[in-house]
C-alpha positions in Angstrom: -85.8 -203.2 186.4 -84.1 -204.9 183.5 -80.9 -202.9 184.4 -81.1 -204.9 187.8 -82.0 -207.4 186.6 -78.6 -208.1 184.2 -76.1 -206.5 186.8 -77.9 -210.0 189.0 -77.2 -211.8 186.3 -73.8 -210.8 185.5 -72.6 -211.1 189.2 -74.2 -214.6 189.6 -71.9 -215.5 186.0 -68.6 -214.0 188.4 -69.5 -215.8 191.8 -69.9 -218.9 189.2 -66.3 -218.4 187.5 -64.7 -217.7 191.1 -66.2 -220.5 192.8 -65.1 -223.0 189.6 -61.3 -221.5 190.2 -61.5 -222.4 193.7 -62.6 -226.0 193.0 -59.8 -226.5 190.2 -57.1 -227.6 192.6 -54.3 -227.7 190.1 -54.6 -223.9 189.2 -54.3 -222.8 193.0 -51.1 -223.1 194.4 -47.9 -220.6 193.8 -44.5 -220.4 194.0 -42.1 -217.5 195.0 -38.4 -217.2 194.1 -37.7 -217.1 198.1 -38.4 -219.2 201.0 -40.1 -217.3 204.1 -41.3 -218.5 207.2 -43.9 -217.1 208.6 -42.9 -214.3 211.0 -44.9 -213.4 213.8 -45.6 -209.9 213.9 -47.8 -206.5 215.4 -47.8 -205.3 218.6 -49.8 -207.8 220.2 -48.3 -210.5 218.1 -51.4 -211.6 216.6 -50.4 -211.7 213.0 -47.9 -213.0 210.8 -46.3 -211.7 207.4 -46.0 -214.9 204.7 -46.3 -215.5 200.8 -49.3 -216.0 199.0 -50.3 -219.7 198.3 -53.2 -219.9 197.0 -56.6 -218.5 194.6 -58.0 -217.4 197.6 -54.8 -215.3 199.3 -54.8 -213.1 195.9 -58.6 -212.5 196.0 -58.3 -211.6 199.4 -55.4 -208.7 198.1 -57.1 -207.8 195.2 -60.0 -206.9 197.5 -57.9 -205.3 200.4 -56.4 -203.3 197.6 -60.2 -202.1 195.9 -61.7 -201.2 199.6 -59.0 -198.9 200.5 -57.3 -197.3 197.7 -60.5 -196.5 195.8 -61.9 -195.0 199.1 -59.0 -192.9 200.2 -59.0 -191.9 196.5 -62.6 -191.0 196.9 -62.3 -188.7 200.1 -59.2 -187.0 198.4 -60.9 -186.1 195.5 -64.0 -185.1 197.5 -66.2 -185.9 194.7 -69.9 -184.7 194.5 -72.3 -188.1 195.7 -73.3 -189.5 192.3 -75.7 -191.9 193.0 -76.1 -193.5 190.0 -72.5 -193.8 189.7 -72.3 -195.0 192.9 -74.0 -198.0 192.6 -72.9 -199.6 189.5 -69.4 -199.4 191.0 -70.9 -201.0 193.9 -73.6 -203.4 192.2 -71.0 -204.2 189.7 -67.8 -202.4 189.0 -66.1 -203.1 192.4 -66.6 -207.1 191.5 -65.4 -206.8 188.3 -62.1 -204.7 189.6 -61.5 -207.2 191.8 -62.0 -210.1 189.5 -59.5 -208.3 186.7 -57.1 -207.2 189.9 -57.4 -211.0 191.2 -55.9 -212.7 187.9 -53.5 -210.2 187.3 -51.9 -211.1 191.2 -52.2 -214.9 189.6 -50.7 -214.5 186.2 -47.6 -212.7 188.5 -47.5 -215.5 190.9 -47.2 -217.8 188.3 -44.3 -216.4 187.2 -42.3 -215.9 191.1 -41.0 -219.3 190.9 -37.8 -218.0 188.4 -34.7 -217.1 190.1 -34.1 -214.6 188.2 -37.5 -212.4 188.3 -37.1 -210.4 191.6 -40.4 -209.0 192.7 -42.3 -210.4 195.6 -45.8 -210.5 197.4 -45.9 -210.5 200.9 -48.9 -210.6 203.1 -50.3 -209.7 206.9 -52.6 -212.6 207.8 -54.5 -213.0 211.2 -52.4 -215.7 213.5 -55.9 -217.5 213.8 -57.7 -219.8 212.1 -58.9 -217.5 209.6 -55.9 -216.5 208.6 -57.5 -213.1 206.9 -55.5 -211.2 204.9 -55.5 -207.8 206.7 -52.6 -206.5 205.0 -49.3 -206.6 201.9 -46.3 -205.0 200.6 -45.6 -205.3 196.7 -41.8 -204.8 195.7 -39.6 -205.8 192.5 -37.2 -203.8 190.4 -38.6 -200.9 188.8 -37.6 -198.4 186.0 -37.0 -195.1 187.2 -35.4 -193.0 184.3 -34.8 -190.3 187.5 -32.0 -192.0 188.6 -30.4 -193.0 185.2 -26.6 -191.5 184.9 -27.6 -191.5 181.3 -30.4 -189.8 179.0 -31.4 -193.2 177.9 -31.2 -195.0 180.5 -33.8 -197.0 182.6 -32.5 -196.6 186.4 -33.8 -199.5 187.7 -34.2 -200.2 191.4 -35.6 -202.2 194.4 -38.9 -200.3 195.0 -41.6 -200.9 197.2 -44.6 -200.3 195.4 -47.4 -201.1 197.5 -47.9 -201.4 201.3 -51.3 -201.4 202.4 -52.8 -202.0 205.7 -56.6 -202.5 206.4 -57.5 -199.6 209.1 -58.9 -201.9 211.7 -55.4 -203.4 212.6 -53.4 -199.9 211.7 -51.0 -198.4 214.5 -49.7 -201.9 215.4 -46.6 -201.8 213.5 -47.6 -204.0 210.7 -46.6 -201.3 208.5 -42.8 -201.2 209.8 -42.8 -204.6 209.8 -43.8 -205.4 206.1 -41.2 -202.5 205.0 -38.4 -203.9 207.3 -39.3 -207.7 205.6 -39.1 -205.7 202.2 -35.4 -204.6 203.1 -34.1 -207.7 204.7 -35.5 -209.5 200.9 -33.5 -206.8 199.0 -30.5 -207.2 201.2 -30.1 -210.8 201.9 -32.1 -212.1 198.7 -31.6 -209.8 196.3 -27.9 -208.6 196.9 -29.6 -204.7 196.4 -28.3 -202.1 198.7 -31.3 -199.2 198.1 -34.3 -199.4 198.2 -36.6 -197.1 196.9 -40.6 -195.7 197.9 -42.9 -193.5 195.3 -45.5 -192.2 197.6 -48.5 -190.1 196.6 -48.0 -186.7 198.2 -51.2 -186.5 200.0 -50.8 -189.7 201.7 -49.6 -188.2 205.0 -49.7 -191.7 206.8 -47.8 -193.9 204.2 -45.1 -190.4 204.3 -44.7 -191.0 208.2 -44.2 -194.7 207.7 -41.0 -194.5 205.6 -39.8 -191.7 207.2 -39.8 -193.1 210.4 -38.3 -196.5 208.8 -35.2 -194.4 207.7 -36.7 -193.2 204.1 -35.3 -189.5 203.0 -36.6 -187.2 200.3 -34.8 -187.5 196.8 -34.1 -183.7 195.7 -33.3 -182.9 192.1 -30.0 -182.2 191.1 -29.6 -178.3 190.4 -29.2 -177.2 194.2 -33.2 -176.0 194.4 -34.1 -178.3 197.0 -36.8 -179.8 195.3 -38.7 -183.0 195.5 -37.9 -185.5 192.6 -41.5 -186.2 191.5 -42.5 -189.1 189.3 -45.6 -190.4 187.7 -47.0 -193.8 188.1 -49.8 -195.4 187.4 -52.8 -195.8 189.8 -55.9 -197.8 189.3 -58.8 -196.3 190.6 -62.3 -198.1 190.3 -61.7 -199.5 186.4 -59.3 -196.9 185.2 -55.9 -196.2 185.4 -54.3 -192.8 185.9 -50.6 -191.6 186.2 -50.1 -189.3 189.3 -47.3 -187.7 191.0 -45.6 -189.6 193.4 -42.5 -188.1 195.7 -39.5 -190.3 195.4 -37.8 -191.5 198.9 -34.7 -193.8 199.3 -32.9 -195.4 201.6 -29.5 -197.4 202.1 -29.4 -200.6 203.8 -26.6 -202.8 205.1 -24.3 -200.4 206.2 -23.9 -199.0 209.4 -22.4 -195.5 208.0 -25.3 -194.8 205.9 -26.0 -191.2 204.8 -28.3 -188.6 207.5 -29.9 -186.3 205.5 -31.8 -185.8 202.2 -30.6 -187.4 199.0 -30.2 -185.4 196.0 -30.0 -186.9 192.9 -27.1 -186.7 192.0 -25.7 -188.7 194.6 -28.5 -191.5 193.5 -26.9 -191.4 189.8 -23.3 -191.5 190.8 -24.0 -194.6 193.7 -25.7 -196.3 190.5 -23.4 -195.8 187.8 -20.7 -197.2 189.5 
């Protein structure tokens, strides 16, 4: 009872904190180093893909991001039911991941403003008057020592490092279109001509979505036709793992671009240059 009790009590102090955030009008709008309209997307046309611009937009990713990652993670692990477990992730540990998930979006958007930080937030909202965040794409420029020429180099590269669609509005392109908004940012934005995916190998869905936006397999270098695999860090309820992640690429802007899979040496000698 007194373990209830406190959990109560600690999610009363949260609702408390979030509602005071939400209230403190100076502390809720962001800035982003582009200017995007926002474009009408989805099959049906009943969504549209903009910026973040307030408190509320990040809560509403940081809890997109919570439901569906640490329940896909769930199913692939197949864990045993722990019921204890269970419910203080639920009672308590899936409010505090959002909370810690939430302010680290804001601390980020604070910072989008600078011309010279490339790494953007996009989101799927409803075309309503709810305007629901049902999905988002995260890109910026990322360090991947893969693709350095040099042993101590960093390799950095457009990436997309997040898209993320809530399964009630999957299968109406919003997927293509957030990867295809990505692109056009790197391109006409950003100046970048590759862009780069690190996809979990198990995630069969987010593996057809690049592939059939024009993504190809990176292979390593020494002829053996193997996938260049990387680690990355995953959160997963309130801990953070690395996992292997397949690398995919893809050139954009140019109308002779490569058919077939990369290796890696290609990706070295396109950079180096």
């Amino acid at each position: 009872m007194t373990f209830l009790l406190f959990i109560c009590l600690l999610q009363c102090i949260i609702l408390f904190k979030q509602q005071a955030n939400n209230n403190n009008p100076s502390a809720s709008l962001f800035a982003s180093s582009l200017t995007i309209g926002s474009s009408i997307v989805g099959k049906a046309k009943q969504h549209v893909i903009t910026v973040p611009s307030s408190q509320q937009d990040y809560r509403d990713v940081a809890s997109l991001l919570v439901n569906i990652f640490n329940e896909q993670r769930q199913l692939q692990r197949k864990e045993e039911i722990n019921m204890l477990l269970d419910f203080k992730w639920n009672a308590m540990g899936k409010t505090l991941a959002i909370r810690e998930m939430t302010s680290q979006y804001i601390k980020k958007g604070r910072k989008m403003g600078s011309s010279n930080i490339k790494y953007e937030v996009l989101l799927v909202k409803t075309n309503d008057d709810s305007n629901q965040v049902v999905g988002m794409a995260e890109m910026g420029i990322s360090a991947i020592p893969s693709l350095s020429s040099s042993s101590s180099g960093t390799g950095r590269a457009v990436t997309i490092g997040l898209i993320a669609i809530s399964p009630d509005v999957q299968n109406m392109g919003l997927g293509k279109a957030l990867v295809q908004k990505c692109e056009d940012i790197a391109l006409n934005s950003w100046n970048e001509t590759y862009v780069y995916a690190a996809v979990e190998p198990w995630k069969v869905n987010a593996l057809s979505l690049f592939t059939s936006c024009g993504y190809q397999r990176i292979l390593e270098e020494d002829n053996s036709k193997r996938d260049v695999i990387i680690s990355v860090p995953v959160r997963y309820r309130m801990q953070t793992e690395m996992r292997p992640h397949l690398l995919l690429g893809k050139q954009i802007g140019n109308a002779d671009d490569a058919v077939g899979i990369f290796t890696l040496k290609e990706r070295k000698e396109e950079m180096s240059r």
